[in-house]
C-alpha positions in Angstrom: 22.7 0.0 -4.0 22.2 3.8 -3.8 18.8 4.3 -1.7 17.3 7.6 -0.5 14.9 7.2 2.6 12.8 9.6 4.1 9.6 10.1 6.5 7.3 12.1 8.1 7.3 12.6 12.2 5.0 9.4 12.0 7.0 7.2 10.1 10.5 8.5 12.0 11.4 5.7 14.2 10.4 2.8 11.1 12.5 5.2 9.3 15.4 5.1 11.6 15.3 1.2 11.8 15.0 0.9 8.2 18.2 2.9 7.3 20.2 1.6 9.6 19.3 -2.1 8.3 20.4 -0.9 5.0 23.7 0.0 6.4 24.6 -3.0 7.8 23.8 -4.6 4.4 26.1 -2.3 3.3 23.9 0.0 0.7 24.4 3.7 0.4 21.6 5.6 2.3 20.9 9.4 1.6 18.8 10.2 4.4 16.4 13.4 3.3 14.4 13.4 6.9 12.9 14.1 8.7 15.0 14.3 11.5 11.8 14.1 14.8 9.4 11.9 15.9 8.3 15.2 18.7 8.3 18.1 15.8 5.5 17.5 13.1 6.1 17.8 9.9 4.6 17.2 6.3 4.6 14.1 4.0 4.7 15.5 1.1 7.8 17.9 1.6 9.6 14.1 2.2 7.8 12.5 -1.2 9.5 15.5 -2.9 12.8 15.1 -1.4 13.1 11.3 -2.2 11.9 11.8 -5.7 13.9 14.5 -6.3 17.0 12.3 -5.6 15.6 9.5 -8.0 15.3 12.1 -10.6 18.7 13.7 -10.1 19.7 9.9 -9.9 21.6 10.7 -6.5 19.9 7.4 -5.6 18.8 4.1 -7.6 15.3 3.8 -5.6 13.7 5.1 -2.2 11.5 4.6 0.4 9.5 6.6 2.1 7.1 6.2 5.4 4.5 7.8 7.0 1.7 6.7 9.5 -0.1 5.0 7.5 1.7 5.0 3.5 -1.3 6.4 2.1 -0.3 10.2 1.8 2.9 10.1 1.1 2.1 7.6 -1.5 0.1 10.2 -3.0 2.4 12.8 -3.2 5.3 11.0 -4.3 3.5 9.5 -7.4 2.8 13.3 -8.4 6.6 13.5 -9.0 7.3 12.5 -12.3 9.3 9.0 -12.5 8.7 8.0 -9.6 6.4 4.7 -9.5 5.9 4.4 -5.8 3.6 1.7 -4.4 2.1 1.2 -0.2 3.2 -2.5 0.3 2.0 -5.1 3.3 3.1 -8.2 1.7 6.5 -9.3 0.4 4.7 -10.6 -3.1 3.4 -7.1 -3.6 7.2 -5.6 -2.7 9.2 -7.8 -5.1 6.4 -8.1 -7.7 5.9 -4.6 -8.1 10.0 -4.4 -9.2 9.5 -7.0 -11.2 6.4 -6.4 -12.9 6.1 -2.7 -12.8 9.4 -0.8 -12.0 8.6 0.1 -8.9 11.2 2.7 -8.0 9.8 3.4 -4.5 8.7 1.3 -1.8 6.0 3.5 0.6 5.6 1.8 4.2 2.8 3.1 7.3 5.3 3.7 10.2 1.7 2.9 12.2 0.8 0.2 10.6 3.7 -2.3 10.2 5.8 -3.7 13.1 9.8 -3.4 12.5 10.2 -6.9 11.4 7.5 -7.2 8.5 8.9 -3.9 7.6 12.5 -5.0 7.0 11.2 -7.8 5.3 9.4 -5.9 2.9 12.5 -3.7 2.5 15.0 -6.7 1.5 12.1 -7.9 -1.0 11.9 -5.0 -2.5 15.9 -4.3 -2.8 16.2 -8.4 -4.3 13.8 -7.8 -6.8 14.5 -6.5 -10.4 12.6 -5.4 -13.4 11.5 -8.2 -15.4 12.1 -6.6 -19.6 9.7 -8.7 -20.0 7.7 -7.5 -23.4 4.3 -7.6 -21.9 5.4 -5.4 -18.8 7.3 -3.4 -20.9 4.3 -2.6 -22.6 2.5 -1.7 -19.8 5.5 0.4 -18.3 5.3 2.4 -21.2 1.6 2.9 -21.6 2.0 4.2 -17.7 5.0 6.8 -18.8 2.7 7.8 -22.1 -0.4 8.8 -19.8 2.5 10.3 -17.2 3.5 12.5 -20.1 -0.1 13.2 -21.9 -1.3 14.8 -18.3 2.2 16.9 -18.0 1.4 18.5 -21.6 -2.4 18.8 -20.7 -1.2 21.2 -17.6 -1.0 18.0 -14.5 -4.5 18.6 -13.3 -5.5 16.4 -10.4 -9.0 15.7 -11.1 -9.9 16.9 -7.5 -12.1 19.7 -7.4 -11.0 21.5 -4.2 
């Protein structure tokens, strides 16, 4: 599979481990940074960078870490397409493909230890969209509100 990775100063060493499992399982990784546990950075310049590869379809899905998942969560599910989702749990990793078309799996580089991490990984990679009709349906009532916001301007609700 085609997979784009990248992370934040915070989530650099899961990063590193995480792309080089995926080697060995012999996927194509596009590595987008960053490239420094010692130099900080910001999340959502990687969020862009992975989701810009799923939209340009230089990669089939991503992941992306950060200290804890949370902000670059956030940002990446501002990019349109990309259904990226913070995952502890391997149920939550394969179930999101399978239920939702999860295209991104977020981890917290300071949160998860290497090997739950991996293990989320290699759930998330076996698992594939259902077709079911009833998650159909709900995949396309998320890519209808997606696209009523984009015409109404993208606001973020937030009021700072």
């Amino acid at each position: 599979m085609r997979l784009v990775i990248g992370g934040d100063h915070a989530g650099f060493a899961l990063k590193q481990a995480i792309g080089e499992e995926l080697r060995q399982l012999g996927h194509s990784v596009l590595d987008v940074g960053g490239f420094s546990a010692e130099l900080p950075d910001d999340y959502p310049d990687y969020a862009e960078a992975v989701g810009s590869a799923l939209a340009e379809g230089r990669a089939e899905r991503g992941l992306l870490v950060c200290g804890s998942g949370v902000g670059v969560s956030i940002a990446a599910n501002k990019i349109p397409g990309v259904r990226a989702a913070i995952c502890h749990d391997t149920y939550s990793a394969h179930q999101g493909v399978e239920h939702d078309d999860m295209n991104v799996l977020v981890l917290g580089g300071r949160v998860l230890g290497t090997a739950l991490a991996l293990e989320l990984v290699r759930a998330f990679l076996g698992a594939r969209f259902s077709g079911e009709e009833r998650h159909l349906r709900r995949l396309e009532k998320v890519k209808a509100l997606e696209a009523r916001f984009m015409r109404a301007g993208g606001g973020s609700g937030s009021t700072r």
